[in-house]
KOLSEMI-976144 format. One record per atom (N, C-alpha, C): residue number from 0; chain; atom name; x, y, z. Coordinates in nm, 3 decimals. Layout:
BEGIN
[pt NUM; A; CA; [X; Y; Z]]
...
***
This chain:
BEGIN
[pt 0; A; N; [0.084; -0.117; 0.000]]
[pt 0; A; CA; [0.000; 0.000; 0.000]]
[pt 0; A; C; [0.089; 0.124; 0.000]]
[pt 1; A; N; [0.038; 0.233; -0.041]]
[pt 1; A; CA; [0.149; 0.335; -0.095]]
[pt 1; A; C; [0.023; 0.470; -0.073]]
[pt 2; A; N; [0.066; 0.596; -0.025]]
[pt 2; A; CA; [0.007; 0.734; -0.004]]
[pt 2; A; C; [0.089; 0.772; -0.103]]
[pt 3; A; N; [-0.061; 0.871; -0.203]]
[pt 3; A; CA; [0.020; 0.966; -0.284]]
[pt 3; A; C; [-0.026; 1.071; -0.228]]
[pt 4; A; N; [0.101; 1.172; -0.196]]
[pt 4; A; CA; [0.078; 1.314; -0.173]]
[pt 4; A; C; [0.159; 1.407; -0.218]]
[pt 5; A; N; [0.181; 1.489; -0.258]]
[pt 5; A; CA; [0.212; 1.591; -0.316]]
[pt 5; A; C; [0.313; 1.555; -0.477]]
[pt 6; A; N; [0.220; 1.426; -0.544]]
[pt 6; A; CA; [0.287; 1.401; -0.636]]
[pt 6; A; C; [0.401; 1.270; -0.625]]
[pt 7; A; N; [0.408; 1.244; -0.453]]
[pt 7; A; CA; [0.564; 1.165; -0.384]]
[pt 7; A; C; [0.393; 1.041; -0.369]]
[pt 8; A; N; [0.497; 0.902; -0.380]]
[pt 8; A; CA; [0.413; 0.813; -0.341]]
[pt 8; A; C; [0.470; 0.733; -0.223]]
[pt 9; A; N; [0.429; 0.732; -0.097]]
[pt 9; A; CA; [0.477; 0.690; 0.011]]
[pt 9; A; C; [0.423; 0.601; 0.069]]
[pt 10; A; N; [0.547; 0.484; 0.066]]
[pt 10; A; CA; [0.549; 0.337; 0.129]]
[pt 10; A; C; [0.435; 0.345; 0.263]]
[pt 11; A; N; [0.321; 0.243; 0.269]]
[pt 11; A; CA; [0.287; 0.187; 0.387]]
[pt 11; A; C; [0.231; 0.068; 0.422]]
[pt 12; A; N; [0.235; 0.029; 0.527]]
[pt 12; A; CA; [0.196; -0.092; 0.535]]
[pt 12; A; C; [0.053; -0.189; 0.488]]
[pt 13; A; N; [0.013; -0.290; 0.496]]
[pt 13; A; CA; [-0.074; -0.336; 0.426]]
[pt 13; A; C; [-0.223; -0.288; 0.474]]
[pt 14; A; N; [-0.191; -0.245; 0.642]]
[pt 14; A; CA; [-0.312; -0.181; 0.707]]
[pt 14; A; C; [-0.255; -0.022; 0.697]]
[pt 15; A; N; [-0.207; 0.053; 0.634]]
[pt 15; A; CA; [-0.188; 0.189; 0.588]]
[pt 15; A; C; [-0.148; 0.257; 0.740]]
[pt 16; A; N; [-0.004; 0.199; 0.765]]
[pt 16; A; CA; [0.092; 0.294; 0.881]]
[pt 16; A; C; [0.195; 0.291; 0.825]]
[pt 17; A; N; [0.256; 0.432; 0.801]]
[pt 17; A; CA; [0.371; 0.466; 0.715]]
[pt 17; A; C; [0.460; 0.351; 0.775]]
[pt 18; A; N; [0.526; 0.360; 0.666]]
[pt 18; A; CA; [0.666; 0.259; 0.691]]
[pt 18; A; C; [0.764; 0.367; 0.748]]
[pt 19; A; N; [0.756; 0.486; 0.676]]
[pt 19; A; CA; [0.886; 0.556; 0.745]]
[pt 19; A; C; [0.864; 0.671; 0.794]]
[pt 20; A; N; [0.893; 0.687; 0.953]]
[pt 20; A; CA; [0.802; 0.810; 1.030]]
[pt 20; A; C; [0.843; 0.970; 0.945]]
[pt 21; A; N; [0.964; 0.956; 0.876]]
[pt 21; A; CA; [1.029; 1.090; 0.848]]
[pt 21; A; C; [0.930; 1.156; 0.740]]
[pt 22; A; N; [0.829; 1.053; 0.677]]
[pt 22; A; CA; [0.740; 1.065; 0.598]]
[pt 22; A; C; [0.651; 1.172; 0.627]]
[pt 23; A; N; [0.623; 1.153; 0.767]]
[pt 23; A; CA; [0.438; 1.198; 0.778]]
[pt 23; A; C; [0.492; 1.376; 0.814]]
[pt 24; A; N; [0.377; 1.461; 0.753]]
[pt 24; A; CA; [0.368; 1.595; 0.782]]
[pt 24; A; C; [0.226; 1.605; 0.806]]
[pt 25; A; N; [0.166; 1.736; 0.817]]
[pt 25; A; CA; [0.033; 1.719; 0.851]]
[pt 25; A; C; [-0.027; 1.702; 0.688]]
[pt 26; A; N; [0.018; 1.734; 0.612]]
[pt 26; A; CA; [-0.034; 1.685; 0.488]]
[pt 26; A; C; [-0.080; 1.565; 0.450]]
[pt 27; A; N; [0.025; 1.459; 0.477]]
[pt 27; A; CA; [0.045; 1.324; 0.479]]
[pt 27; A; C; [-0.084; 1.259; 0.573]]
[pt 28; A; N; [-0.089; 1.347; 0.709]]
[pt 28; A; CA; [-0.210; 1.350; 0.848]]
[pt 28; A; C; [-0.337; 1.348; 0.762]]
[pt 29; A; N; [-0.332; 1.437; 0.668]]
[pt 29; A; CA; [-0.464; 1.470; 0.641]]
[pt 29; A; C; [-0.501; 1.361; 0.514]]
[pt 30; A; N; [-0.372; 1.325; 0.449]]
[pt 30; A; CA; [-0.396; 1.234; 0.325]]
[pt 30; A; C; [-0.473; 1.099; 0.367]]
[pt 31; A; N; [-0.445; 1.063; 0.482]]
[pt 31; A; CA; [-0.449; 0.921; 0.565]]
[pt 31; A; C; [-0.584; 0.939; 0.607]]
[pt 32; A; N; [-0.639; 1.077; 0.677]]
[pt 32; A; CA; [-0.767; 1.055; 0.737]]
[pt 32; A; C; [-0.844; 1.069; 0.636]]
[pt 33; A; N; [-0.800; 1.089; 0.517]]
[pt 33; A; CA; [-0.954; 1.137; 0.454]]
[pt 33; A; C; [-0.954; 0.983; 0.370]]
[pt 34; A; N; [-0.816; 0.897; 0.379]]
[pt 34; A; CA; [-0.844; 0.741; 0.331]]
[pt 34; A; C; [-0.938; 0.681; 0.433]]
[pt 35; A; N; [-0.944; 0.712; 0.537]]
[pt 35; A; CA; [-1.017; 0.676; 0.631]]
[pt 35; A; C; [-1.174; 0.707; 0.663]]
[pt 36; A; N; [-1.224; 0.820; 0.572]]
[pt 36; A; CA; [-1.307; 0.917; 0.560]]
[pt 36; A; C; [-1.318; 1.028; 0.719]]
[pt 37; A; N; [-1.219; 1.024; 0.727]]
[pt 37; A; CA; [-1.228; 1.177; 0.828]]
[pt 37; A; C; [-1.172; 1.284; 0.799]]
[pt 38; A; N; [-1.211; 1.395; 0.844]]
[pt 38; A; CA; [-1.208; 1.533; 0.842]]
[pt 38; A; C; [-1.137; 1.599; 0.949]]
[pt 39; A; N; [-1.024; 1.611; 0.962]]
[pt 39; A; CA; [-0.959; 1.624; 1.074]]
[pt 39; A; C; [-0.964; 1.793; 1.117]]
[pt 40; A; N; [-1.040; 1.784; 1.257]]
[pt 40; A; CA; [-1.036; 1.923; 1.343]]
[pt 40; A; C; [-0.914; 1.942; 1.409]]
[pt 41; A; N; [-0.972; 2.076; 1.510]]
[pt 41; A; CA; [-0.879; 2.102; 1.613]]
[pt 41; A; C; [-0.848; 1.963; 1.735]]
[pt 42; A; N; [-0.979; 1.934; 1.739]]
[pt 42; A; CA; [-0.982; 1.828; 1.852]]
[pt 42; A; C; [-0.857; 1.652; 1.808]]
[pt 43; A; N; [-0.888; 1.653; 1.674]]
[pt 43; A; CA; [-0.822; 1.542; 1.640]]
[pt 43; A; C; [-0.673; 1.570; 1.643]]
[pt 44; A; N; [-0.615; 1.691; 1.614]]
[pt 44; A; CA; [-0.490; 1.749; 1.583]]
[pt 44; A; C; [-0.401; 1.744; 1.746]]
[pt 45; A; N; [-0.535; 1.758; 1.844]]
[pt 45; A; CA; [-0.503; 1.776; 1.985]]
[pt 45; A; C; [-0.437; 1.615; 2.020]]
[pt 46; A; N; [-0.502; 1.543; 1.981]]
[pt 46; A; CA; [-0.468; 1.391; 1.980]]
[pt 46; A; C; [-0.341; 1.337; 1.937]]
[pt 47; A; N; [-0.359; 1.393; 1.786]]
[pt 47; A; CA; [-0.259; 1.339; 1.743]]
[pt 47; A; C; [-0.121; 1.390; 1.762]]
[pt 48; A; N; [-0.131; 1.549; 1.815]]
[pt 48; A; CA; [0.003; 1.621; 1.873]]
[pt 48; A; C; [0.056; 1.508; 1.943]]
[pt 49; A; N; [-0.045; 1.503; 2.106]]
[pt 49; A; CA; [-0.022; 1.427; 2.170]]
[pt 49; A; C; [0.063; 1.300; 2.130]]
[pt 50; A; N; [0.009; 1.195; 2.048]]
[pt 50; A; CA; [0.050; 1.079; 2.035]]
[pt 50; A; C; [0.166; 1.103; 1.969]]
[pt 51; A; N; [0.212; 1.166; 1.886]]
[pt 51; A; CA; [0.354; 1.204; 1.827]]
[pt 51; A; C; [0.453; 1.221; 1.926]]
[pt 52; A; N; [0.365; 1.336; 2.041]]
[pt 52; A; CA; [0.511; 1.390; 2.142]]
[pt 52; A; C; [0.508; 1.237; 2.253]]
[pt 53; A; N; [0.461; 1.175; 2.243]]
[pt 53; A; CA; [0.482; 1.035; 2.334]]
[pt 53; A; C; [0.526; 0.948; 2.290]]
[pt 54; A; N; [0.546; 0.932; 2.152]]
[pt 54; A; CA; [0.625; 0.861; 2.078]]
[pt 54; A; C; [0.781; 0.909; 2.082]]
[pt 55; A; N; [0.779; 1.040; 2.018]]
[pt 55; A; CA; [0.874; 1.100; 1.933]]
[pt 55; A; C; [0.988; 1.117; 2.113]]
[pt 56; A; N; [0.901; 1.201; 2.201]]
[pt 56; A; CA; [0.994; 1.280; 2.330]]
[pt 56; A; C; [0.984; 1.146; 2.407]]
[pt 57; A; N; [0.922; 1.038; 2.406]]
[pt 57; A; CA; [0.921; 0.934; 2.538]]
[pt 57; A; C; [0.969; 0.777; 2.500]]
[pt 58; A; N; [1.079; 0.790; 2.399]]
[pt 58; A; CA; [1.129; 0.621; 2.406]]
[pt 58; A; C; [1.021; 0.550; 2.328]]
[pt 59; A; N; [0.934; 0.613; 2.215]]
[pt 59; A; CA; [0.864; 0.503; 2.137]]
[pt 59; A; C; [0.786; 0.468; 2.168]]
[pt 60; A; N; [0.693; 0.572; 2.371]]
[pt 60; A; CA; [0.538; 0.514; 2.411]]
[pt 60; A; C; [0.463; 0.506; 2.291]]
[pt 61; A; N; [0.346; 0.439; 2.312]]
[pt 61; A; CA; [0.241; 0.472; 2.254]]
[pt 61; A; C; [0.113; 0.462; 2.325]]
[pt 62; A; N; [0.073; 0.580; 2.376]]
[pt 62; A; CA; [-0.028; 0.557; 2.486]]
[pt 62; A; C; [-0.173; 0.441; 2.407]]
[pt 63; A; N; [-0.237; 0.386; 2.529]]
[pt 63; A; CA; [-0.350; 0.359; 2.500]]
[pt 63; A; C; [-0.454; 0.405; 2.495]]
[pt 64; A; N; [-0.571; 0.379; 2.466]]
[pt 64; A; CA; [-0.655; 0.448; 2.491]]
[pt 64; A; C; [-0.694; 0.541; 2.639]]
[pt 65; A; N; [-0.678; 0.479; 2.681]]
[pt 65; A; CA; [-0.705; 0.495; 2.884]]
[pt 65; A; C; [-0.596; 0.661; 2.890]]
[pt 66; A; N; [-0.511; 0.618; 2.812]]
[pt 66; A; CA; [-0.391; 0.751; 2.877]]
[pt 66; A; C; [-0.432; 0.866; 2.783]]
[pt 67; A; N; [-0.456; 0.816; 2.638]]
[pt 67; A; CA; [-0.521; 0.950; 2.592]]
[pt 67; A; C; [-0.682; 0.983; 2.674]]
[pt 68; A; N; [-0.732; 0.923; 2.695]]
[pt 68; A; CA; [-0.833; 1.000; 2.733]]
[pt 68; A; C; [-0.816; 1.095; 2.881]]
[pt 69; A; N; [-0.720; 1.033; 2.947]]
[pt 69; A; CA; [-0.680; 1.158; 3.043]]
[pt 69; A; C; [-0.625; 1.240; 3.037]]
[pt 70; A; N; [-0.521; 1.208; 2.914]]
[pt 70; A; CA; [-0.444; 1.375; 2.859]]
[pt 70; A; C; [-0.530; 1.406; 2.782]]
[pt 71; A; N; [-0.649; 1.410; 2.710]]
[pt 71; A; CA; [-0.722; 1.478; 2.704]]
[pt 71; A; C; [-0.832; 1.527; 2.798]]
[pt 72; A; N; [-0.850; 1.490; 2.856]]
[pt 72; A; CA; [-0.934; 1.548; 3.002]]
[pt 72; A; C; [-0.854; 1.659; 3.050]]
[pt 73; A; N; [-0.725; 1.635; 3.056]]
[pt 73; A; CA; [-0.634; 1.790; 3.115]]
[pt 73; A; C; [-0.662; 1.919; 2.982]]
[pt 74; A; N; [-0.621; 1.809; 2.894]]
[pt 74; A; CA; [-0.607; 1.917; 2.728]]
[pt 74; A; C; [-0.781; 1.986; 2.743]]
[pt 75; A; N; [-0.871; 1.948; 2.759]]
[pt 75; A; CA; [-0.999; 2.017; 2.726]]
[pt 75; A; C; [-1.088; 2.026; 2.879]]
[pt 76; A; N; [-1.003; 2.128; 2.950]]
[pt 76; A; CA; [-1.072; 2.119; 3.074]]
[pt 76; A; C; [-1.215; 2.176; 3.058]]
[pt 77; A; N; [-1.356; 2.206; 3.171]]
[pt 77; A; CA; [-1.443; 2.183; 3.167]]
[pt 77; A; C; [-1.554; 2.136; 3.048]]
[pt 78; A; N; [-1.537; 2.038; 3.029]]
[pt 78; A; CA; [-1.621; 1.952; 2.922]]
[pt 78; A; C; [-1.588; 1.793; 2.978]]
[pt 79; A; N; [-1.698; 1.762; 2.920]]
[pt 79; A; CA; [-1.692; 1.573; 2.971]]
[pt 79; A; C; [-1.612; 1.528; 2.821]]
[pt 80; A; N; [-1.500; 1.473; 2.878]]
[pt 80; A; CA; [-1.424; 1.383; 2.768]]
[pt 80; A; C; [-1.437; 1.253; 2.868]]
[pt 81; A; N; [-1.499; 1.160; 2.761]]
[pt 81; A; CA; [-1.504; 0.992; 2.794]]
[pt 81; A; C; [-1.500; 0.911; 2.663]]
[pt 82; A; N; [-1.474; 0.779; 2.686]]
[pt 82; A; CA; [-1.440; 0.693; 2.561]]
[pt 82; A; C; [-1.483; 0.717; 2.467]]
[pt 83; A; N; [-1.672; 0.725; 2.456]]
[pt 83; A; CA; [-1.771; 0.828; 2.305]]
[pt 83; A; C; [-1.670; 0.946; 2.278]]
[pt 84; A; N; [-1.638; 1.051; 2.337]]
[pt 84; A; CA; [-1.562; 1.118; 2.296]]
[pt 84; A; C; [-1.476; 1.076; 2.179]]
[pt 85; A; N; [-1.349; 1.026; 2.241]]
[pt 85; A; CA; [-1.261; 0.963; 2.157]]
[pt 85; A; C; [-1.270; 0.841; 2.062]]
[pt 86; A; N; [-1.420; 0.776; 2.037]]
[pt 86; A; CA; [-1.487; 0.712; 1.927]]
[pt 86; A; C; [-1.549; 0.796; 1.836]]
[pt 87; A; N; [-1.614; 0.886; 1.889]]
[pt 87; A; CA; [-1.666; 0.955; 1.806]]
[pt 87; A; C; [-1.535; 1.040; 1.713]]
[pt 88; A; N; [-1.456; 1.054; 1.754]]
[pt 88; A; CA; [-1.360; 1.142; 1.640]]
[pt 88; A; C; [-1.226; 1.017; 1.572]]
[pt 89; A; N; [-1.217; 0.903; 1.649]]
[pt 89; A; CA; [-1.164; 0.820; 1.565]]
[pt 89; A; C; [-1.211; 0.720; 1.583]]
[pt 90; A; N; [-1.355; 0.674; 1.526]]
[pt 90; A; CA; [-1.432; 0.544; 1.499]]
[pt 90; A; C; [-1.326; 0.415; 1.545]]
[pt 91; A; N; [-1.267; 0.398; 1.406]]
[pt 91; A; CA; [-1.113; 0.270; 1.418]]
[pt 91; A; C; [-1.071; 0.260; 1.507]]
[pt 92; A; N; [-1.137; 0.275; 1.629]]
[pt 92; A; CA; [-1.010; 0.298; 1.774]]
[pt 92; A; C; [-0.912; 0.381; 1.814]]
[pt 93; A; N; [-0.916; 0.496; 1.887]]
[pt 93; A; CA; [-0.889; 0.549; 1.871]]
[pt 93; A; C; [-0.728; 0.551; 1.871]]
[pt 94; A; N; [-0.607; 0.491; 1.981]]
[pt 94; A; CA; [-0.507; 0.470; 2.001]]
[pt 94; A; C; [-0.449; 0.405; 1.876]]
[pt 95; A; N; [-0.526; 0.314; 1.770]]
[pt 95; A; CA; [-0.434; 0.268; 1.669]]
[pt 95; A; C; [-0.474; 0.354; 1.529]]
[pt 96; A; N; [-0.621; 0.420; 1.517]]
[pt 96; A; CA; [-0.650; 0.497; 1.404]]
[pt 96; A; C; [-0.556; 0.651; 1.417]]
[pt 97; A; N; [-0.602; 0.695; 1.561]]
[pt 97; A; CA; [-0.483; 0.834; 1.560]]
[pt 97; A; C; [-0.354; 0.777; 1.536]]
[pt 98; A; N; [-0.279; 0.679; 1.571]]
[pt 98; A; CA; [-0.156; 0.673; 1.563]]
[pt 98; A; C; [-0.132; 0.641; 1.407]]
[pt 99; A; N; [-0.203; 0.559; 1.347]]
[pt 99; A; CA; [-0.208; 0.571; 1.185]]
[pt 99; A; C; [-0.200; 0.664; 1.117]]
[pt 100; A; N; [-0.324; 0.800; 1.187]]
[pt 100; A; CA; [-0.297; 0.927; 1.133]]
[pt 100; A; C; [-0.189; 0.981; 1.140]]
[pt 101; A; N; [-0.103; 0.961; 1.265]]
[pt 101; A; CA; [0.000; 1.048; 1.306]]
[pt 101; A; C; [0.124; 1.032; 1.276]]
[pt 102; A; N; [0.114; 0.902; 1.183]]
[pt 102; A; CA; [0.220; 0.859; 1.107]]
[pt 102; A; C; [0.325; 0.750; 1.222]]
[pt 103; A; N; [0.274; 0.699; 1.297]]
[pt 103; A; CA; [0.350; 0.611; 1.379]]
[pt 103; A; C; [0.330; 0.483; 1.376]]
[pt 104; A; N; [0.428; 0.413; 1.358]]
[pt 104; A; CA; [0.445; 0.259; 1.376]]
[pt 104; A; C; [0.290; 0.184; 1.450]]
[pt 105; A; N; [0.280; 0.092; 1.386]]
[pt 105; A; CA; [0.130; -0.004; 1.416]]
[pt 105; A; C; [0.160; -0.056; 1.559]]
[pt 106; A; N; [0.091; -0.027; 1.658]]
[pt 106; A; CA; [0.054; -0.058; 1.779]]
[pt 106; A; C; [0.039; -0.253; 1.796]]
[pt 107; A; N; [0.117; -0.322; 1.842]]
[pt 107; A; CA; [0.103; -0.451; 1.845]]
[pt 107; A; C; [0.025; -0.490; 1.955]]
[pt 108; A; N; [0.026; -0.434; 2.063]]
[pt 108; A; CA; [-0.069; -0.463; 2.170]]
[pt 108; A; C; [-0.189; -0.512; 2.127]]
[pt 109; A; N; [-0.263; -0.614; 2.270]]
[pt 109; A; CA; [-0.373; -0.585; 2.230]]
[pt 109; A; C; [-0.495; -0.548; 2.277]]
[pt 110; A; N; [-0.595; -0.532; 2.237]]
[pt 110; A; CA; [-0.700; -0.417; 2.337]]
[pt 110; A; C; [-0.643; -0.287; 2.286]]
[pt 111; A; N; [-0.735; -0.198; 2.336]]
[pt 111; A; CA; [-0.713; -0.102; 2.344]]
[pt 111; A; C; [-0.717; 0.032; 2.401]]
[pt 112; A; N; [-0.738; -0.049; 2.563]]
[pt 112; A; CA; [-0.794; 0.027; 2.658]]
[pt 112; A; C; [-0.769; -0.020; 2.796]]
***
């Protein structure tokens, strides 16, 4: 499977997670969600910051679901953020569809919460 974006056609895996992180920009972010049929907001961008800087600044984490939804509970204080929340903006689950978006290596775990 291969992303074309800006003319460049970029390697990914057979379930569409870049092969090579140096790849993804938010362009690339946006090429992936709309293979996915999403429309990526502020709220999704909040996510996927997230999951990048826990990858990228923390040794290759990749939070689960459970941990994004509490860094987002800090990220969007007074409002109810709960699991619907974070289904509703990435259907696919959210910990392995954002991290798809965000251009990071496929989550082997399993569950997702």
């Amino acid at each position: 499977m291969a992303y074309e974006v800006n003319g460049k056609s970029l390697e990914a895996t057979a379930t569409g997670f870049l092969v090579n992180l140096d790849d993804w920009d938010k362009t690339v972010a946006e090429t992936i969600a709309q293979s996915d049929g999403l429309t990526l907001t502020q709220e999704h961008w909040d996510v996927i910051d997230y999951l990048r800087d826990a990858y990228i600044n923390n040794n290759g984490e990749q939070p689960n679901n459970r941990a994004i939804l509490k860094a987002m509970q800090e990220k969007w204080p007074g409002r109810k953020v709960d699991n619907k929340t974070l289904f509703d903006l990435f259907p696919g689950n959210p910990s392995k569809q954002a991290g798809k978006i965000s251009g990071l290596p496929e989550s082997m775990r399993k569950g997702g919460y």
